[in-house]
Every structure is written in C-alpha cells, then in structure tokens.
N, C-alpha and C positions, 0 to 999 in steps of 0.2 A: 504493500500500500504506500508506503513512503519513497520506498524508489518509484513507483508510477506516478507520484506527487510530483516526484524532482524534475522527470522526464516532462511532465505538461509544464509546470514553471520554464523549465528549458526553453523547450519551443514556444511558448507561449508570451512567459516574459522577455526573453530573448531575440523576440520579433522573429524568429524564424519562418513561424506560421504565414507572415506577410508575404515572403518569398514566397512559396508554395500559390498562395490569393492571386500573385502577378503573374506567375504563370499559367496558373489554369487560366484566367482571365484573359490572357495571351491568346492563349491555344483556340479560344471561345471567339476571340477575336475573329483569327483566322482564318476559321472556319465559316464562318459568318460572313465576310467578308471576302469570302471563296478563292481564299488564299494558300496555299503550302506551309505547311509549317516551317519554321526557322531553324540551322540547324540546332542541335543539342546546345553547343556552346556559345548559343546567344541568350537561351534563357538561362542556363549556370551563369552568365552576365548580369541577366536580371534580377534571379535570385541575390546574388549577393550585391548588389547595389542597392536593393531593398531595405537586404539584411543593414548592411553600413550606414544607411540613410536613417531607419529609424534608432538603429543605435544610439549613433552619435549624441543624440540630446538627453540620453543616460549619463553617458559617459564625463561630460563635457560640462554637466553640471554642476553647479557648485552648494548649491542651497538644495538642504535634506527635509522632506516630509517624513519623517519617522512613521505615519500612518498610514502612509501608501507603501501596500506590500510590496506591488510593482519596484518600486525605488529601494525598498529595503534588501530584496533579491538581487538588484545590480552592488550596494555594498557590500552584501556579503561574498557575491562572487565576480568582482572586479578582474580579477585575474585572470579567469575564466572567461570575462569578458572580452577584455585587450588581448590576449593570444587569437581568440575568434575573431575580433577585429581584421587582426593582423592576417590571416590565414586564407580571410577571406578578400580581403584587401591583394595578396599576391594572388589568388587565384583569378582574381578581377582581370588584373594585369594582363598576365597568359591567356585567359579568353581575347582582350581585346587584341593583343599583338597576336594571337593567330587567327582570328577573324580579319583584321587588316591583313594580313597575307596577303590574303585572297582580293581585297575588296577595295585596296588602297587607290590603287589607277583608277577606279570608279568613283572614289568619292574627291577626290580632286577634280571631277567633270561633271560635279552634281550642282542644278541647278540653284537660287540664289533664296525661292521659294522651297527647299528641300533641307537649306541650309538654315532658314528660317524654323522651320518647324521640327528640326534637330533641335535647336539649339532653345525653342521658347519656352519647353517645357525643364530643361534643369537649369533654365535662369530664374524660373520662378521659384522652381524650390530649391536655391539658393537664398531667394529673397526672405520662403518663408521662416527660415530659422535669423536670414538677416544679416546685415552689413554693421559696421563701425567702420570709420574714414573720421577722420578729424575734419574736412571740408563740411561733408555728405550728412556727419553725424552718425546715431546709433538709431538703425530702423531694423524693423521686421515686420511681416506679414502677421504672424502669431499673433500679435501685439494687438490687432484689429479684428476684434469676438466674430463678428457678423460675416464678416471676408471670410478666417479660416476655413471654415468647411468647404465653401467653394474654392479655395486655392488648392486645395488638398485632392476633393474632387478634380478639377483641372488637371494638375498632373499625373494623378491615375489614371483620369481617362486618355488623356498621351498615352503615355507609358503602355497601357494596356491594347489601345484600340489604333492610333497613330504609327507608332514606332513600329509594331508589325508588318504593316503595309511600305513604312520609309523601305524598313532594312529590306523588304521584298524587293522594290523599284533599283536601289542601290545594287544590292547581289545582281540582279538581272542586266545593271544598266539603261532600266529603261525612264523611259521621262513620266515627270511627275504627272498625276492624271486623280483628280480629289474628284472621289463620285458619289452623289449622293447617299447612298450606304456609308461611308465613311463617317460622312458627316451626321446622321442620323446612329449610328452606332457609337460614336464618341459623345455624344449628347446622354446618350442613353446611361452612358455607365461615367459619365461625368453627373447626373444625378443621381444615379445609385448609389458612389460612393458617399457624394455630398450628404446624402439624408443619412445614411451610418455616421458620418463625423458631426451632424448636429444631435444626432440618437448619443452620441460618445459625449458631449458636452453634457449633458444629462447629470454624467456619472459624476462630472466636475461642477458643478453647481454653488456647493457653498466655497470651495477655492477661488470660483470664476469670480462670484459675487463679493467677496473679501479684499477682493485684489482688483475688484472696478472693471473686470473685462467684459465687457457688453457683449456677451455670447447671445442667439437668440432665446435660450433660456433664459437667462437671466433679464432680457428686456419685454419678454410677452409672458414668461410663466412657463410652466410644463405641457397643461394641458392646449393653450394657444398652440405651443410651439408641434403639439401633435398632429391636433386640426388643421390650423392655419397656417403649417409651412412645411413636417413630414409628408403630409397628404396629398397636397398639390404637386409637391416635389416627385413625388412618386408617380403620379398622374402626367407630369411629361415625360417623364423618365421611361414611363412603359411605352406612352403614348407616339412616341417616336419610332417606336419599334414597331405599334399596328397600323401608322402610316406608310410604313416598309411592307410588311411582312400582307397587309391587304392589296396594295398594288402590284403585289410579285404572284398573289395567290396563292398565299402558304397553308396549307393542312390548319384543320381548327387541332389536332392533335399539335401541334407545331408550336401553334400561338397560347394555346393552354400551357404547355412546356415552360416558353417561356415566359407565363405570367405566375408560376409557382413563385421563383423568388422574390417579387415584387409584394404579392399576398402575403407570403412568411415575415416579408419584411415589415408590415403596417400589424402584421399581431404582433411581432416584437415589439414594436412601436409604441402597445396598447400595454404590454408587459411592463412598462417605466413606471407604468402610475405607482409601483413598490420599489424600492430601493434594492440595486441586486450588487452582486459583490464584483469586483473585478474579473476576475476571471471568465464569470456570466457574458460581461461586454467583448471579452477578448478571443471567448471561446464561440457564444450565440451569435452576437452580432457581427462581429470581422467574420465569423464564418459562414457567412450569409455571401459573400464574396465566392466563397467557393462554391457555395449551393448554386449559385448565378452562373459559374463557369462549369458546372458539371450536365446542369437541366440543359443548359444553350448548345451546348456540347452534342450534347443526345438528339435534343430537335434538330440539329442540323445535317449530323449524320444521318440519321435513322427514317428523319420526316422531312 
C-alpha cells in the first residue's frame, strides 16, 4: 500500500502524468486531423519538455506552503527531483539533435508563417512563469487570475493540436497549408484545457483570494464560475467539433465518442460544490485529458 502510494505521488506529483496527457492528446490530434503519427522520438520530446516545464516552478521556488502536500513531496525529494530534471533535460537534447539530423535542411527553408507558429507558442509560456529585465521590469502571465487559464489552455492546445501538423509539413517539406480542421481542433482542446485550469483554480481558492489574484473564482464565486463560465466554455469547446464532425458527416456513434469527455467533464465540474483533496484534481481532473485522447482516438479509428 505504501509503495503504491509513493509510485502515484511519483507520477502524479512529479508531473509525469502530464507527459503521458500531451501525448495521447498528440496522437488524438493526428488522427483527427488525418495525419501520420510522428516518429517515437518527437513525443519522448514532448514528454519530457512537459515533464521540465511543469517542474521547474517546484523546483525554483522559494517560498514553502507547508500545507500543500504537493510542495511538501518536492522537499522531501528534491534530489530525486534535480537528477530527473537532469536526465531528462539530456534526453531532450539527443531527441532534438537526432530529429535535426534529418530535418535540419528543411527547417532552414521553412516559411516565415511556420516560423511564426513554432515559435508563438513557447514564447508564451515563457511569459507565463515570466520575465525580470531591469528596463522591462518583473512581469508574468501567472500574475493575471482571469488570463491564466486561457494562456495555459493556449499553449496546450499548440502543443497538442498545432505542432503535430508543423512537424508533419517540416518532415515532408511541404508548405504550410492551415485548414479548417486545424483550426477548429485547436479551438477545441484550447477550451478543454482552459475549463480544467479554471476547475484547478477551484482547489486554490483561499491562496488565490489571500494573495489578491483575481482568478475567476474568486471574482464571480464557485457556483457562477460553474454556470457562467465552465459551461459555456464547454459548449464551444465541443461545439467546434459538431460544426466539423456534421459537415464531414461523421457516424452519430462518432460524435457521441466524442462528447463522453466533454459530459464527464461538467459532472466533475458539478463535483467542486465539496472540497476534494489534491490528488482528486491531479488524478480526476488532468485525467480527463487522457479520457479526451483515448475516446477521440477510438472514434477516429474505429468510426
């Protein structure tokens, strides 16, 4: 029991589990978007830039909540942590330099619209942990309650729905060509993730509110923020996908598939109204992410 305790804190606290979200989400993508999958060691890429990404604001912190188990698991195994840092950090490397191998003559002759949309997504989340410049000052995204969830969202849905399709056109060499699907499929899981990170805000509530951060809980309440911003958020989010999925003529077995995790999503949603423990958030909720890449997975091949 206690080793199977350590083993979920692992994955769980140690963001691992994210990694794993970005890929199937990937994969979901792809498919979807009636694309080839990528090879192996572009999602080993992803995984572990996942992995480092959310790390980092463990590690890097300076100020201790003793009450947040979450934080108290990174002190106790800091060590644990910074070696995986590290391990994963070189393996990042070696994916990227032999994916360039191959790919490098091609991205030197990549259009200026390809470069754009490489590069728009990890400038934002640079931003959102944030700059210091003695000019510029000390900003960050984080900082701004109402924004986070959608910057967050934002770069997931990059990451998951965009960058699939770049690294396709790049491998192949061919020019850039944004097609509707595209753009309705980034929409799509750019509100998905979004309504998970104002569901996640939830859990931070009285911090948010102690600390002045105008998250949407804390400016409309719990229950508004279910009604009057989960719901509707959920309602494009799916909605984007039955103005796809009815113009292409997709199987009602298809479009059912994929409105399971849209559903599961709004009775989580409905589950806030009690106080649940972290773990709840990191295991229910982020894993609503996978549920999303596994159903979409299925309709796509199967229906």
């Amino acid at each position: 029991m206690q080793r199977t305790r350590a083993i979920v804190h692992f994955i769980f606290f140690g963001n691992y589990f994210y990694g794993f979200c970005t890929i199937g989400l990937s994969i979901e993508a792809s498919f979807q978007q009636q694309l080839p999958l990528n090879p192996l060691l572009y999602y080993i890429l992803l995984f572990t830039i996942t992995v480092l990404y959310y790390t980092k604001a463990y590690i890097t912190n300076t100020t201790y909540n003793t009450n947040n188990k979450r934080t108290l698991w990174y002190i106790q195994h800091k060590k644990l942590v910074i070696y995986s840092q590290l391990l994963l950090t070189l393996i990042g490397v070696v994916c990227i330099a032999i994916l360039l191998k191959d790919i490098w003559r091609n991205v030197l002759q990549m259009q200026w619209q390809t470069w754009f949309l490489l590069l728009i997504f990890p400038v934002v989340a640079a931003l959102y942990y944030g700059i210091e410049n003695k000019k510029l000052g000390k900003y960050n995204l984080r900082n701004t309650g109402f924004l986070k969830p959608f910057v967050i969202g934002f770069v997931w849905g990059g990451l998951v729905t965009i960058y699939p399709f770049l690294f396709h056109t790049i491998e192949k060499n061919i020019p850039l060509q944004i097609a509707f699907i595209n753009c309705l499929l980034f929409i799509k899981n750019f509100m998905f993730v979004t309504v998970l990170c104002i569901m996640f805000d939830i859990k931070d509530y009285a911090a948010d509110y102690n600390q002045q951060l105008k998250t949407f809980v804390v400016r409309v309440g719990l229950r508004k923020t279910i009604f009057l911003i989960i719901i509707p958020l959920c309602v494009i989010g799916f909605g984007t996908f039955l103005v796809y999925s009815t113009s292409q003529g997709f199987s009602l077995i298809r479009i059912l598939l994929n409105a399971i995790p849209f559903i599961l999503l709004l009775i989580v949603a409905y589950s806030l109204h009690r106080r649940q423990s972290i773990l709840y958030y990191l295991i229910i909720i982020d894993g609503l992410m996978l549920v999303k890449a596994i159903f979409g997975t299925i309709a796509t091949i199967y229906f």
